[in-house]
N, C-alpha and C positions, 0 to 999 in steps of 0.2 A: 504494500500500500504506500501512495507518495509520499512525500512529507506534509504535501497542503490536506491530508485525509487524516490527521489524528482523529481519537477517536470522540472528543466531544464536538467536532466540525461536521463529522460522518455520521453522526446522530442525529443533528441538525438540520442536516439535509436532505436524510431518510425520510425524519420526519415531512416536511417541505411537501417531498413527493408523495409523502401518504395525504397528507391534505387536499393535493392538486387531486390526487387520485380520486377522494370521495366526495369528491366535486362533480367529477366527470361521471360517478353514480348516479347523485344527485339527479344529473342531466340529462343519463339514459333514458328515466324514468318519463320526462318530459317528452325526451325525442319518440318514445314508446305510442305516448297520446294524441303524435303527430301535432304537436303547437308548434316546431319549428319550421324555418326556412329553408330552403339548399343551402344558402348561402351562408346562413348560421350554421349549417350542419357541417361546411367543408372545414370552418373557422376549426370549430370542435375539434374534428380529425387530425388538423394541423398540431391540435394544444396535445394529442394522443401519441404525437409522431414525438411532441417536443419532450412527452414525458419517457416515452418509450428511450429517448435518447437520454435521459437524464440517469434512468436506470442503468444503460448501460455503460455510462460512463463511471456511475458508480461503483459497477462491478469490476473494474479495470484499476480501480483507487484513485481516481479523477473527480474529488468534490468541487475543483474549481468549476472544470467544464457542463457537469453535474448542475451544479448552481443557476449557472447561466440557463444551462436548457429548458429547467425549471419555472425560473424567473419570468422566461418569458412566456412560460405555458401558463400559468398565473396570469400574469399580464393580460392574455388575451381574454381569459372568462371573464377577470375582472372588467374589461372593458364593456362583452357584452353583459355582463350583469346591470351595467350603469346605462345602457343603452335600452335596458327590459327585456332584450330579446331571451334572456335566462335568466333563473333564480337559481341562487346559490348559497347556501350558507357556512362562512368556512370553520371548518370543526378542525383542529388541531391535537393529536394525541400521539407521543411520542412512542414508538418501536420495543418490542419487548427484545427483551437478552434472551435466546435461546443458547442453550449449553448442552453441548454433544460430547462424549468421550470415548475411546476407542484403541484399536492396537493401528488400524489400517495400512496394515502390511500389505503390500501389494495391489495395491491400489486400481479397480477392477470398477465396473458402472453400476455394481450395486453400491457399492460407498455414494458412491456419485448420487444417485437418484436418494438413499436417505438424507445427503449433505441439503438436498433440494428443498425435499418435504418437509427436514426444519427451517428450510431458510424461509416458509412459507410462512412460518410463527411470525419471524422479526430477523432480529440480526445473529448470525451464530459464530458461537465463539464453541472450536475445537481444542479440545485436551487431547493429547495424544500421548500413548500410554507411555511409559519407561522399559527400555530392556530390562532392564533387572523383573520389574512388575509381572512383562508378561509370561517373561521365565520361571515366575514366581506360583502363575497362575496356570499356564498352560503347559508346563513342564520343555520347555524349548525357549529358544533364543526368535524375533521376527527375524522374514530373511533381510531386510533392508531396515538399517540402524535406525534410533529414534531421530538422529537429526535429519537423515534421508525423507525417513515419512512424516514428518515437518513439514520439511520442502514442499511434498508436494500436495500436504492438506492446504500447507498457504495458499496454493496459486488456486485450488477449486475458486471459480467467482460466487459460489453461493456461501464461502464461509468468508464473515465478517472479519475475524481473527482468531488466529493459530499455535497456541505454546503447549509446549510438555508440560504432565502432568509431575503433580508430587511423588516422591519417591519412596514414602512413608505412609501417608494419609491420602486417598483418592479423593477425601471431600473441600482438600485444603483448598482446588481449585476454583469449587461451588462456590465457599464460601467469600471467597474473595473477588469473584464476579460479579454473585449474587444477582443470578439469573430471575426471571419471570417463569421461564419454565425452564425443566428439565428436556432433554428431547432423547427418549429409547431407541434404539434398536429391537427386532422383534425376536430376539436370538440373545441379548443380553440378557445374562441373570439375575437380574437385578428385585428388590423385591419395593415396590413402585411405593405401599404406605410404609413401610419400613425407614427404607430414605427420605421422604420426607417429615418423617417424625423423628430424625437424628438429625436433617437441616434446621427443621423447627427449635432442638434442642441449641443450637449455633447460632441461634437468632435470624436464621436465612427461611421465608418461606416460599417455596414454591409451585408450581405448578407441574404433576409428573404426567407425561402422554409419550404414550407410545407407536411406534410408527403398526401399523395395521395388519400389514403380514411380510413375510418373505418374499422378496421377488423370485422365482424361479430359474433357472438356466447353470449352465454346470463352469460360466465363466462371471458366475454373480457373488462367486466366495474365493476368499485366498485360497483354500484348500480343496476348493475345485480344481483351480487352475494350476495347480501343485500336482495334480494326477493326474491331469491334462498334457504336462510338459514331459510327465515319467512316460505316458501311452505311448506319446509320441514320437519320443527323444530319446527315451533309455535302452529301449531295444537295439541302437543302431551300432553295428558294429565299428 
């Protein structure tokens, strides 16, 4: 993420576009009852393209350009708000912390698609687990070191921010986020009022939800594709 994207400018501006966003609900609902014009309806589309570009720029760690795209999508409802041609009312509510934690060794499109489905809460901040931990847990080393899959949880655009977890306490990370929600996996063990009646205890209260089910396919788990590479690869002389 740049440096113009720390994290209380990126919150900022999240926000911005959640407002623009439930504006342009707002307006569907108008455009539904046929009260608008073409000509207001192309304005709208413009303000959808500007936000559309606002997001993306923020998934790249661009809040300047972010800003601007925003700005001007704003700009333009506000003007037809002032004109009558739409009613608007702008509601303002800041983005929740979604908190996700994991080994993510090998890094495959089912990581991807849960990275997604929390980023649908709000902003997600990834813990990724510690060698020592998962060795601790699952009796083996990941094959690619915690700084590797760092790496490359940062760069998914659906995660807000990325650091290694504690090496001691898995909750030290929660606690100091201090997330809105918790975000599962459907495969972690985790026991959902457990933890949070031991966040609760830390004075952290959150919200635990769990992603829905499993995605399927045999290159959707690290240890798919672990028997994937032996099928195909270890036979060969």
């Amino acid at each position: 993420m740049s440096s113009a994207c720390g994290e209380e400018i990126a919150i900022r501006v999240r926000t911005y576009i959640g407002m623009v966003e439930d504006a342009l609900r707002q307006i569907d609902a108008q455009v539904d009852r046929g009260g608008l014009n073409r000509e207001v309806i192309s304005i709208i589309e413009l303000v959808r393209d500007y936000v559309s570009d606002a997001k993306y720029y923020m998934g790249v760690g661009d809040c300047i350009t972010a800003l601007s795209c925003v700005s001007y999508a704003e700009g333009l409802l506000d003007a037809l708000a002032r004109l009558g041609e739409v009613s608007v009312n702008w509601r303002r509510s800041k983005p929740a912390k979604v908190f996700v934690g994991g080994t993510f060794d090998l890094l495959h499109p089912g990581h991807v698609r849960f990275l997604k489905e929390a980023s649908a809460h709000g902003l997600v901040y990834a813990v990724v687990a510690r060698d020592e931990n998962v060795y601790r847990v699952k009796g083996r080393y990941p094959i690619l070191s915690e700084e590797e899959r760092l790496e490359l949880i940062s760069s998914i655009k659906y995660v807000y921010k990325a650091m290694l977890g504690d090496r001691n306490d898995f909750l030290n990370p929660i606690t100091s986020i201090k997330p809105d929600i918790v975000f599962l996996g459907p495969d972690q063990s985790v026991d959902e009022k457990k933890l949070e009646a031991d966040l609760v205890k830390r004075g952290v209260k959150v919200k635990v939800m769990r992603m829905g089910r499993r995605l399927s396919g045999k290159n959707l788990s690290s240890s798919g594709i672990i028997k994937e590479v032996l099928r195909r690869y270890c036979s060969l002389k």
